[in-house]
C-alpha positions as CSV (number, residue, x, y, z in Angstrom):
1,X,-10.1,-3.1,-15.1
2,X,-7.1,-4.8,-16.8
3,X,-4.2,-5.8,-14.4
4,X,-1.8,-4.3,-17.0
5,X,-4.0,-0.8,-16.1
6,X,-4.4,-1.1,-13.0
7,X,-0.7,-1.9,-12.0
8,X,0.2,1.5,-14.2
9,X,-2.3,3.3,-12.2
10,X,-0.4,2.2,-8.8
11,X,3.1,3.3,-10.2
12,X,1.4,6.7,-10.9
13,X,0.1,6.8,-7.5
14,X,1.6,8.6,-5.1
15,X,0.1,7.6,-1.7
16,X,-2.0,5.0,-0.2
17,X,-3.7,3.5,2.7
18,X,-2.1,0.5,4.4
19,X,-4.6,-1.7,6.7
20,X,-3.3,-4.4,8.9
21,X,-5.7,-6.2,11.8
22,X,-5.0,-5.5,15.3
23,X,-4.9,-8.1,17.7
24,X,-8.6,-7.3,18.8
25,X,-9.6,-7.8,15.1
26,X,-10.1,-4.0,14.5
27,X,-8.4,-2.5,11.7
28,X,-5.5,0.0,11.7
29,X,-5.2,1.8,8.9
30,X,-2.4,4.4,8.3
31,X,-1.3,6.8,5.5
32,X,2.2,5.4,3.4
33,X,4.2,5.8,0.2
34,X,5.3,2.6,-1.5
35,X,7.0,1.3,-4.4
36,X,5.3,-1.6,-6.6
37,X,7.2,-4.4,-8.0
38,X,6.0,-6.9,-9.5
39,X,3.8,-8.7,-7.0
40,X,5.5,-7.0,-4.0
41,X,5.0,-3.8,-3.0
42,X,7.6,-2.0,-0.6
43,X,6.2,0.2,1.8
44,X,8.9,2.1,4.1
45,X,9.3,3.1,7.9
46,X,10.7,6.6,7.4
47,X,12.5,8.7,9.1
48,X,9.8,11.2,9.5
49,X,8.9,12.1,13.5
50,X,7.2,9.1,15.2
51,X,6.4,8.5,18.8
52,X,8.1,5.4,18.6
53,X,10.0,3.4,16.4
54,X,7.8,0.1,17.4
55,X,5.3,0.9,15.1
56,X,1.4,-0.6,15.8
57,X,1.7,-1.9,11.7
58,X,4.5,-3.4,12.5
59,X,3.3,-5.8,15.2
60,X,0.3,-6.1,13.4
61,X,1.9,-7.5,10.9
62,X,4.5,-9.7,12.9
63,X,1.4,-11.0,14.5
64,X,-0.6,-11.9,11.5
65,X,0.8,-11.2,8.0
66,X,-3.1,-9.8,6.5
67,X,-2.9,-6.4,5.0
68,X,-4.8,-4.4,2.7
69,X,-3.1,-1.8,0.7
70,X,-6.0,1.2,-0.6
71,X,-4.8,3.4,-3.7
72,X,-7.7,5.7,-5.2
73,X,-8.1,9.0,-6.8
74,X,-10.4,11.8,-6.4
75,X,-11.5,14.6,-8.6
76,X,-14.4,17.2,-8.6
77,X,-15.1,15.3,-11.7
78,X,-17.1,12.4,-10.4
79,X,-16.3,10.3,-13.7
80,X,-12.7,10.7,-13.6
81,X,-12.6,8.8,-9.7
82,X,-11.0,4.9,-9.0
83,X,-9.9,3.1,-6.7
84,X,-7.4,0.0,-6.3
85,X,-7.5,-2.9,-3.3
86,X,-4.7,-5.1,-2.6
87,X,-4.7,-7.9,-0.6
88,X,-2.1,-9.7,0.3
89,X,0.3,-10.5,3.6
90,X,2.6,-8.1,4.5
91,X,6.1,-8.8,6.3
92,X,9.8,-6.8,7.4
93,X,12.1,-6.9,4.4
94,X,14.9,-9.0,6.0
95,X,17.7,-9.8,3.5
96,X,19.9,-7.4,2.5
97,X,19.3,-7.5,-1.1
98,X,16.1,-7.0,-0.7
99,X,16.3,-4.3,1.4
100,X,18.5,-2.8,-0.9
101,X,16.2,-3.2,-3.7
102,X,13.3,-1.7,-1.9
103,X,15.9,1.7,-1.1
104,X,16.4,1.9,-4.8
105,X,13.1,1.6,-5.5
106,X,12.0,4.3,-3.2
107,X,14.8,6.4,-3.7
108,X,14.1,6.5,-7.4
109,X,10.2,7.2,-6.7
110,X,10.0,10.0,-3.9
111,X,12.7,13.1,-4.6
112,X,11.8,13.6,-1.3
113,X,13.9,11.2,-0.1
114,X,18.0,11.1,-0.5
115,X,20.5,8.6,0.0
116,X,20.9,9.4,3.6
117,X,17.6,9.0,4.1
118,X,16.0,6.0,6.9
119,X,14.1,3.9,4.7
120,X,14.3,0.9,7.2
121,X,12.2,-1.5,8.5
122,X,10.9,-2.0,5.0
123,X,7.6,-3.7,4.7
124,X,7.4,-6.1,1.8
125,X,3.8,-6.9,1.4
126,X,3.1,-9.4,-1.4
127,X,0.0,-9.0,-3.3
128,X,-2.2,-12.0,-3.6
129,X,-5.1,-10.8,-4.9
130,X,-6.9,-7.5,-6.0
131,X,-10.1,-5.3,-6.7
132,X,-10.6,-2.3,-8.6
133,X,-13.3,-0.1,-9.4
134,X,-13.5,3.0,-12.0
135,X,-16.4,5.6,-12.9
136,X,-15.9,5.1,-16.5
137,X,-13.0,4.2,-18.8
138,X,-10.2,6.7,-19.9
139,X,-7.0,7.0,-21.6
């Protein structure tokens, strides 16, 4: 795959699969939303219930920046399936501009959420490299 097609598959995705390594070297892998730009992708900390606001990801990542982000799509039609790999290092958004940027992003991407919506921490995980697989081409 192109990158040009696969980055306009990620901004039609809806949902992916965000890895980080644990400090045991096992993976932790949870369900997220995110919003792609350019070679960033911005991956929230919602305000949906959570045991705790000190999230495993986020240490994870505070202890060593590796992430994978997983994007794929499944159909009963077999030929019609792909998938999308990031890697890259993952980080909290820290300045306020980009944090900013990241809300706006996500805001304009999920109707789910408003403006009075907790978007924060942010992740900003920076893609530095990527796979992707298809069943066959399409249009």
């Amino acid at each position: 795959m192109e990158r040009d097609q696969v980055w306009r598959l990620l901004e039609a995705s809806r949902v992916a699969i965000l890895g980080t390594v644990q400090a045991d070297g096992s993976p932790h892998l949870v369900p997220c939303v995110f919003a792609p730009r350019g070679r960033l992708v911005y991956i929230p900390v919602d305000s949906k219930p959570k045991q705790t606001r000190s999230l495993q990801r986020l240490q994870n990542l505070t202890r060593t920046a590796l992430a994978t982000l997983l994007v794929h799509h499944w159909d009963e039609d077999w030929a019609r399936l792909w998938w999308v790999r990031l890697d890259g290092r993952g980080r909290v958004a820290g300045s306020a501009s980009e944090i900013e940027l990241a809300r706006e992003l996500l805001l304009a991407r999920y109707n789910q959420y408003d403006e009075g919506t907790r978007l924060e921490p942010i992740i900003a995980f920076e893609v530095l490299r990527w796979r992707a697989w298809q069943a066959k081409r399409w249009d």
